[in-house]
C-alpha positions in Angstrom: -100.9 59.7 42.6 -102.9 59.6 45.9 -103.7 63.3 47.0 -105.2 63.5 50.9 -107.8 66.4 50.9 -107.5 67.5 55.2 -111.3 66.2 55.6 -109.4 62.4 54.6 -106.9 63.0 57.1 -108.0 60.8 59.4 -108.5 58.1 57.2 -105.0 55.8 57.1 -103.5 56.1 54.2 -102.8 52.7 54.1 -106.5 51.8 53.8 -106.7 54.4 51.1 -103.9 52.6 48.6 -105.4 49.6 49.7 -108.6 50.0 48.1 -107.2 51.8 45.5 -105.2 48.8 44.3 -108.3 46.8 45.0 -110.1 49.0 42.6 -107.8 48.2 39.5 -107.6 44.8 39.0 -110.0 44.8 36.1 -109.5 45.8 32.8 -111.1 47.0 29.4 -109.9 46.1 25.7 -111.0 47.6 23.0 -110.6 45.4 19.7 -112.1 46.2 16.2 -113.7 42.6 15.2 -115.9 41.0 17.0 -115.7 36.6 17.1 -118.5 35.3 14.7 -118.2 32.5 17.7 -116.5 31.1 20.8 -115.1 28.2 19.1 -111.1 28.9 17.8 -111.3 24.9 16.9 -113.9 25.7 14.1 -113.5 28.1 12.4 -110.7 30.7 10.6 -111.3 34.2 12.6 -108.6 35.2 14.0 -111.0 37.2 16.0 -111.9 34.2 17.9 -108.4 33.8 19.1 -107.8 37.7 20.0 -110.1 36.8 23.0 -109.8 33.0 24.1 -106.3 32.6 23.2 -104.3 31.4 26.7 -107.3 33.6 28.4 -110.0 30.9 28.0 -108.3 27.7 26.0 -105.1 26.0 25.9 -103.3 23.6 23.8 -101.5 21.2 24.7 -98.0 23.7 23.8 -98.0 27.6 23.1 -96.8 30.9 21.7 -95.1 32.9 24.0 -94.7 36.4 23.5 -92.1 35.9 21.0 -93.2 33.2 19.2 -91.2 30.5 20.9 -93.2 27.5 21.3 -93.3 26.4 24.9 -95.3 23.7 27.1 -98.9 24.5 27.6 -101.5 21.5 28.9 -98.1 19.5 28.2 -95.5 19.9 30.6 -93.5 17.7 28.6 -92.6 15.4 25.7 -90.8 13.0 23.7 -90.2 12.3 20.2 -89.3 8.7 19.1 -86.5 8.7 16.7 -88.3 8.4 13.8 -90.4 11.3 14.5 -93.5 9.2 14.6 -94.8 9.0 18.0 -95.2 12.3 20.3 -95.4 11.3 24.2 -97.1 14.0 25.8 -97.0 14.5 29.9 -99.8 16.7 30.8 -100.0 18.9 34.0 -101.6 17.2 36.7 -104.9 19.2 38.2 -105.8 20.4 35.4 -109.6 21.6 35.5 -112.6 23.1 33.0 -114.0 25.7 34.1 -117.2 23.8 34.8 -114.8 21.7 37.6 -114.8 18.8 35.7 -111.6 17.1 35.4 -109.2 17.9 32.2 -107.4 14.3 31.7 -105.4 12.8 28.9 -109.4 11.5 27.4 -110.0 14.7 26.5 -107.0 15.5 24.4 -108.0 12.4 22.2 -111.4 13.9 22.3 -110.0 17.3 21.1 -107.4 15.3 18.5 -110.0 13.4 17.0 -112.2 15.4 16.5 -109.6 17.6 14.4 -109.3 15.1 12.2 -113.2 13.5 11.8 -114.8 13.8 8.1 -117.2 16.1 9.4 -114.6 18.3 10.9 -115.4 22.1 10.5 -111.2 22.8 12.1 -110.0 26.1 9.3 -106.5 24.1 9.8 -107.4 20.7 9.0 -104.3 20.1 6.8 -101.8 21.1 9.3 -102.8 17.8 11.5 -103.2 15.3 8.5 -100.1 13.6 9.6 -102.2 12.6 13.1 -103.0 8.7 12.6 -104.2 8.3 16.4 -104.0 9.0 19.4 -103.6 6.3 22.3 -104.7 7.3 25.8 -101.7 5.7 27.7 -102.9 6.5 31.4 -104.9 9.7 32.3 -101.7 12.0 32.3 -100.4 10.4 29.2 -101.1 10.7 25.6 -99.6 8.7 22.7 -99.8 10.8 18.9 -98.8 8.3 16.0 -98.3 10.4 13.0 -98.2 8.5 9.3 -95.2 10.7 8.7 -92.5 12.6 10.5 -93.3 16.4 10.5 -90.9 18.8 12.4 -94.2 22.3 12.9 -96.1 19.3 14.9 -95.5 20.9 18.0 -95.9 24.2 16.6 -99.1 23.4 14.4 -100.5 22.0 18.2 -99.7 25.6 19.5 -102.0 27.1 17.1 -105.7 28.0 18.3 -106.9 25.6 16.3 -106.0 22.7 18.8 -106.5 23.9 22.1 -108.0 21.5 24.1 -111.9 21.4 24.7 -114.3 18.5 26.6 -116.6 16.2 25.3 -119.5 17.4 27.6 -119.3 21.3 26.7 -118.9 20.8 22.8 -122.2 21.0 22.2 -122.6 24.5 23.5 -118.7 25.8 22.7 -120.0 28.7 20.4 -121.8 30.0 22.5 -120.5 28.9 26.1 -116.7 28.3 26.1 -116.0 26.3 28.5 -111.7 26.1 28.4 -109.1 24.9 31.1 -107.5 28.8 31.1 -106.6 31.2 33.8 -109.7 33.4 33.1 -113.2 31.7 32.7 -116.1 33.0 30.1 -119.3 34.9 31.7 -121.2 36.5 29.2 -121.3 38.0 25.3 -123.7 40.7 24.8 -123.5 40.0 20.9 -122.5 43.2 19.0 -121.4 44.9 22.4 -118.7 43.1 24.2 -117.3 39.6 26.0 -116.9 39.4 29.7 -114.3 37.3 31.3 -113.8 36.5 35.2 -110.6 35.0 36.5 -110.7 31.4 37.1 -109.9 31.1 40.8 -109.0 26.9 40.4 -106.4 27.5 37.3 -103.9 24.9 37.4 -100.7 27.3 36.5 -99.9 31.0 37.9 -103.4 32.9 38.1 -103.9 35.4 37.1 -103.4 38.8 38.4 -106.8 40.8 36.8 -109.6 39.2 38.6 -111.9 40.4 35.3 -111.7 41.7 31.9 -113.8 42.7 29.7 -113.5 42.8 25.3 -115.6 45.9 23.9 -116.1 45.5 20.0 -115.6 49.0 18.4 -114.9 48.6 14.3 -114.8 52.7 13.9 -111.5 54.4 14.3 -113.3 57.2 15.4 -115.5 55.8 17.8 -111.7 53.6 18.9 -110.4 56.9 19.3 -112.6 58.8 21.0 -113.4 55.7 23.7 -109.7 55.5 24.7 -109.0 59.3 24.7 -112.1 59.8 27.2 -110.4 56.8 29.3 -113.8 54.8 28.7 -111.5 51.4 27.8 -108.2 50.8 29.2 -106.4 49.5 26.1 -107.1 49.3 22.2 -105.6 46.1 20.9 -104.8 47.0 17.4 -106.0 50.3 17.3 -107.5 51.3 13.8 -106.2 55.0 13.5 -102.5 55.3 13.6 -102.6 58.7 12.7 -103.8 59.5 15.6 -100.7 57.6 17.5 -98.7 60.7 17.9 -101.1 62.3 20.1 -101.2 59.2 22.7 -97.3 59.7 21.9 -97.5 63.3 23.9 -99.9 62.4 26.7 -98.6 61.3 29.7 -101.5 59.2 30.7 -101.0 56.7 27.6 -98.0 54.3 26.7 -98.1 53.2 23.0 -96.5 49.8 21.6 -96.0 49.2 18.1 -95.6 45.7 17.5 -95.0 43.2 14.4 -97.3 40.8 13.5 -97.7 37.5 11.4 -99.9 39.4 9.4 -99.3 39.5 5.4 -102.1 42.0 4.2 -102.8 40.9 0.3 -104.7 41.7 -2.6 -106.7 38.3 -2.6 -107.4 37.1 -6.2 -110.2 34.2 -7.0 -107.4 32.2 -8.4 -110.4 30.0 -10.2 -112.7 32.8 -11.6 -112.2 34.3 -14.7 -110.2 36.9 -15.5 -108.3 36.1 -12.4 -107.7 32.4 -13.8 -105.2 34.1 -16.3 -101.4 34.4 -15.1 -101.3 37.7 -16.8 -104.4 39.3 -15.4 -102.4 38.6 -11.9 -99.4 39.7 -12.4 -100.8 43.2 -14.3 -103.1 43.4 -10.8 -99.7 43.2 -8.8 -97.7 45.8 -11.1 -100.9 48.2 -10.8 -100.7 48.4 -6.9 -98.1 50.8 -5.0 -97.4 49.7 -2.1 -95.9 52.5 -0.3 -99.1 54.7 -1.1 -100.9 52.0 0.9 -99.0 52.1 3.9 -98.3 55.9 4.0 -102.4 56.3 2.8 -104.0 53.5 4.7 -101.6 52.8 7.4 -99.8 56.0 8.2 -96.6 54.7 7.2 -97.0 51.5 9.7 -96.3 48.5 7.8 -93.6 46.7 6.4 -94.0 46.1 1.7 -93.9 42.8 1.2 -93.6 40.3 -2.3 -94.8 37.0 -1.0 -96.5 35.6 1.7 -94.1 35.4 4.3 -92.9 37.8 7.5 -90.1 39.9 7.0 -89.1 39.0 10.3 -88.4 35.9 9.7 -85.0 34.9 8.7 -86.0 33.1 6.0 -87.9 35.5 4.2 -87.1 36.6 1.1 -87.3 39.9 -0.4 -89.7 39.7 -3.4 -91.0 43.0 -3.8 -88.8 43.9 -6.8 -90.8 41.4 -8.8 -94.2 43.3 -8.4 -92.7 46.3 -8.3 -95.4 49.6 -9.0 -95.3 49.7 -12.6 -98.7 50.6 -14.7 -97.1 50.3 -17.6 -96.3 47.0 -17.2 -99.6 46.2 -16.3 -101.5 47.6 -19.1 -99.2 45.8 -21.2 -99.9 42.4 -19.7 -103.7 43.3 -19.4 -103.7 44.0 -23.7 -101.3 40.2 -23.6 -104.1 38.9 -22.1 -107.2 40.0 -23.9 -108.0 42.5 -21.8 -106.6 46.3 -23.6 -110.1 48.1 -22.3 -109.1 46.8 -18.8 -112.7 44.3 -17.0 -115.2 44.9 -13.8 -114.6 42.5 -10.9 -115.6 43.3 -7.4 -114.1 43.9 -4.2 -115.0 43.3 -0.7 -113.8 44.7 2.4 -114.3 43.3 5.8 -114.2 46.4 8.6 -110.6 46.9 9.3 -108.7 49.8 8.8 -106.5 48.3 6.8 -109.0 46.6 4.2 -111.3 49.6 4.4 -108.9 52.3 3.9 -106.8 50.5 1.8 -109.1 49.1 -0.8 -110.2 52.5 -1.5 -107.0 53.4 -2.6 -106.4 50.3 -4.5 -109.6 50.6 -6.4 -108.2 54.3 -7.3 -104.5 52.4 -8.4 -106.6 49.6 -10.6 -108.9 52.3 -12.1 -105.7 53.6 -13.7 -105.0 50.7 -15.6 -108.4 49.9 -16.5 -109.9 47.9 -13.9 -113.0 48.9 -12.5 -113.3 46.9 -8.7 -117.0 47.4 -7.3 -116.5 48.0 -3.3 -118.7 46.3 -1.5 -118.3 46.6 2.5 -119.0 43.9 4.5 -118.7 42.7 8.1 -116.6 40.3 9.6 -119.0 37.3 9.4 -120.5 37.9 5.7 -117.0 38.2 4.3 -116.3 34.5 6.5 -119.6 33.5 4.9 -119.6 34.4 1.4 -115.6 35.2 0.7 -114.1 32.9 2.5 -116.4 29.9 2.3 -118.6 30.7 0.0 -115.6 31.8 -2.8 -118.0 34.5 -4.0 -115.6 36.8 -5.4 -113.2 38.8 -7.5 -110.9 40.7 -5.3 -110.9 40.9 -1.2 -108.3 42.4 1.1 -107.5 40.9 4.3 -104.9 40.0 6.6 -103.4 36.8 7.5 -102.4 36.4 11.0 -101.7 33.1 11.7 -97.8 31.8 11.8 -95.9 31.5 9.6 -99.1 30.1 7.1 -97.4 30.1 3.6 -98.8 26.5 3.6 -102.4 27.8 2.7 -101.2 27.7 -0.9 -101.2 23.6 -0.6 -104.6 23.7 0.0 -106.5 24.1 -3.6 -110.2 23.9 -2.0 -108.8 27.5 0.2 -110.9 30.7 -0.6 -108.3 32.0 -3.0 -107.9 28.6 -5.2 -104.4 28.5 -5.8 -103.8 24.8 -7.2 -100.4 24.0 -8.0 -99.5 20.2 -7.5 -95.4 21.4 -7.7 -96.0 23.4 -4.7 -98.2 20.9 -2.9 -95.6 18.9 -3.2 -93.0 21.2 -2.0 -95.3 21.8 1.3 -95.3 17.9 1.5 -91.6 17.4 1.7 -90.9 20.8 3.8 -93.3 19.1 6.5 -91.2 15.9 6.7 -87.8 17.6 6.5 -86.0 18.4 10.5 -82.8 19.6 8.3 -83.3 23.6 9.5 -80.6 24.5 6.6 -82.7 22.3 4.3 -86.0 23.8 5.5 -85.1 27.5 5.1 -84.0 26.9 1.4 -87.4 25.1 0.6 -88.9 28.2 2.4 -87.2 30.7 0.1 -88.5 27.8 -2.8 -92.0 28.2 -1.6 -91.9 32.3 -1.6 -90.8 32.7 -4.9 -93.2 30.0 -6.2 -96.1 31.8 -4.9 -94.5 35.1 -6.5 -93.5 34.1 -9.7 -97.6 33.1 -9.8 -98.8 36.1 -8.7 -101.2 34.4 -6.4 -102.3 37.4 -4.6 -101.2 40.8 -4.5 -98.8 40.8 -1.7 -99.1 44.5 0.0 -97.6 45.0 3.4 -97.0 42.9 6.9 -99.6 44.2 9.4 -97.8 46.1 11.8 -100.0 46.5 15.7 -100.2 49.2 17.3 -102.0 49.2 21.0 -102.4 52.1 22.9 -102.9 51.5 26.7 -102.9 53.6 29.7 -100.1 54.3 32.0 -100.0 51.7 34.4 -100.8 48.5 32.7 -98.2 45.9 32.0 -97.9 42.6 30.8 -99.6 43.3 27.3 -98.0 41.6 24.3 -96.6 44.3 22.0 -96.1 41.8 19.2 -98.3 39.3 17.6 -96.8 36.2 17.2 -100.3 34.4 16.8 -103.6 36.3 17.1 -104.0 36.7 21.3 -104.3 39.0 23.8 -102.8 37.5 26.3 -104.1 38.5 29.6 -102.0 35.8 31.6 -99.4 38.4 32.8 -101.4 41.7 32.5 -101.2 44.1 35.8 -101.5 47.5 36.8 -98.7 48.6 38.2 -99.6 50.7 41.8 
């Protein structure tokens, strides 16, 4: 609210509102990870994407709010009728942000470079089925596949295929140079990322005209930043206990969304004891669930017993197979060698979640005998050494990518699962367009995963941002790893 002291009486109020509405059309985020890099087509943080996503880079389709796939670079398509050849119509006047020309060249570029042998892409597998890609006429692209699969156009929605140039890849980790409504300035490494709308953006611009990404990985510090009204959202925000106070003030709105998140107990499927059935399963019967959302989460979070979103109507309710009992789990521990119970470690990247929970799941395991060494790391050691490196016993983290149950197809991925039944089964559920016929293999896959005790499956990730009053436009669910900027206003 405007309030006219008399010596501003003869000041117009119009002029007044005027530059107050002038003065908020920037905004600041708060988000607890910081990217390792710029480039989402390279590498597995979701972190990447939770700044670049539809801000800076596009695909050729997208995730709306809701997870619907809709056009993105493409305006439109056709399938053959063998499901073999995508015909994509792309936008015309579609620039990079360095003015260069964004033409149906560089999607080859982009596809092709998915696919190469020295491709660093974290999603690789999900674009196998790409043979080639024909450049028809600069508007027009051709995509063969060697086999039908009915998530291409949501696999090309992903981050991991938004479309990039030839003459900026060299630099893309540094200096993302994207075709999205807001351009890249700056990255003051451990501090924050700086964006500035891009004033020649093919589609509806933007309404901010900058935005800026501060990197805070302490609730606390998240807490105390958006309570003194130094950011103007916190994406995620790290201390839901603190939620009911934003709640009760007026000047704050809080969402609490779902994600695609399953948080899991991640076991070194190949390392020994964790290379044992039994060892797994006693892990999962040693973990209570609910004492990790109500202890780590504030009673956010939804249990889960596979990998795979609750929301989703064809998940499965598992949980009654790793149901809290230790027990059980001594039991299978002595079944498989192990009646004095092991050491193994366990690392925790920074958020909340893996912090605060793997404190209380190294408590849980210490009651059946298993001693797990915390070891706290940041974001890009755990990338480095857990996730490509494979150099560990236990790890918590979050998986945040859509509808992803096909990780466990991939024997090579940081956990090791290899089983060539469910390989398979991934195989034939990628070829299938039956939706009945693709639910049921689904439900197949869940209890596969289960019934091995992969991981320990703990909770779905639920997101809570807190934001000030008068912004709107913010995604309160998490369909795919973004904040979204696209639609994001103050309201005057």
């Amino acid at each position: 609210m405007l309030h006219l002291r008399p010596l501003l009486l003869g000041v117009s109020a119009a002029a007044l509102l005027a530059g107050a509405a002038a003065a908020k059309d920037d905004i600041t985020i708060g988000i607890q990870l910081e990217p390792p890099h710029m480039d989402p087509t390279s590498a597995a943080a979701g972190a990447i994407d939770s700044v670049l996503y539809s801000n800076v880079f596009e695909g050729l389709t997208r995730f709306d709010s809701s997870g619907a796939v809709i056009p993105g670079l493409a305006k439109s398509w056709e399938i053959s009728d063998d499901g073999l050849t995508y015909t994509f119509t792309l936008n015309e006047g579609v620039t990079f942000h360095d003015g260069t020309t964004m033409d149906a060249e560089d999607v080859k570029f982009s596809l092709d470079r998915i696919g190469a042998e020295n491709s660093a892409n974290a999603q690789k597998a999900l674009y196998s089925a790409i043979a080639e890609v024909n450049v028809i006429d600069s508007t027009t692209v051709e995509v063969k596949l060697s086999e039908a699969n009915g998530n291409m156009l949501f696999n090309l929605a992903w981050g991991d295929a938004v479309i990039v140039a030839p003459e900026s890849i060299e630099n893309i980790k540094q200096t993302p140079i994207g075709t999205g409504a807001f351009k890249f300035d700056s990255w003051s490494q451990g501090d924050k990322v700086e964006l500035s709308r891009y004033d020649s953006y093919w589609g509806t611009p933007a309404v901010l005209t900058s935005a800026t990404f501060k990197f805070i990985s302490d609730p606390t510090a998240a807490f105390s930043a958006m309570m003194a009204e130094d950011i103007d959202v916190f994406s995620g925000f790290p201390a839901p206990e603190n939620l009911p106070m934003f709640e009760a003030d007026p000047r704050f709105q809080v969402l609490v969304g779902s994600t695609e998140g399953e948080t899991i107990l991640a076991m070194n499927n190949k390392q020994a004891p964790f290379d044992n059935v039994k060892v797994r399963e006693a892990v999962a019967h040693a973990i209570d669930r609910q004492a990790i959302i109500d202890g780590a989460m504030f009673g956010y979070g939804t249990p889960i017993g596979t990998h795979f979103a609750p929301h989703n109507p064809a998940y499965v309710d598992l949980t009654g197979d790793s149901a809290f009992d230790p027990e059980k789990s001594k039991a299978l521990l002595a079944e498989a060698g192990f009646a004095d119970g092991f050491e193994t470690t366990l690392f925790l990247p920074p958020p909340s979640y893996a912090r605060r929970g793997g404190e209380i799941i190294a408590a849980q395991l210490a009651q059946v005998g298993i001693k797990a060494q915390i070891t706290n790391v940041e974001w890009a050691q755990w990338l480095e050494s857990v996730f490509k490196g494979k150099n560990f016993g236990l790890t918590i983290v979050s998986h945040t990518e859509p509808m992803d149950i096909n990780i466990y197809a991939n024997p090579d991925y940081y956990f090791q699962y290899d089983n060539p039944a469910f390989q398979e089964l991934i195989a034939a559920f990628n070829v299938e367009t039956d939706t009945a016929k693709r639910t049921e293999m689904l439900g197949e896959a869940q209890r596969i995963i289960a019934g091995d005790y992969v991981n320990g499956y703990l909770f779905q990730l639920a997101f809570p941002t807190v934001a000030k009053a008068g912004i709107t436009g913010l995604w309160a669910d998490q369909p795919t790893q973004s904040n979204d900027l696209t639609a994001v206003s103050w309201s005057q």
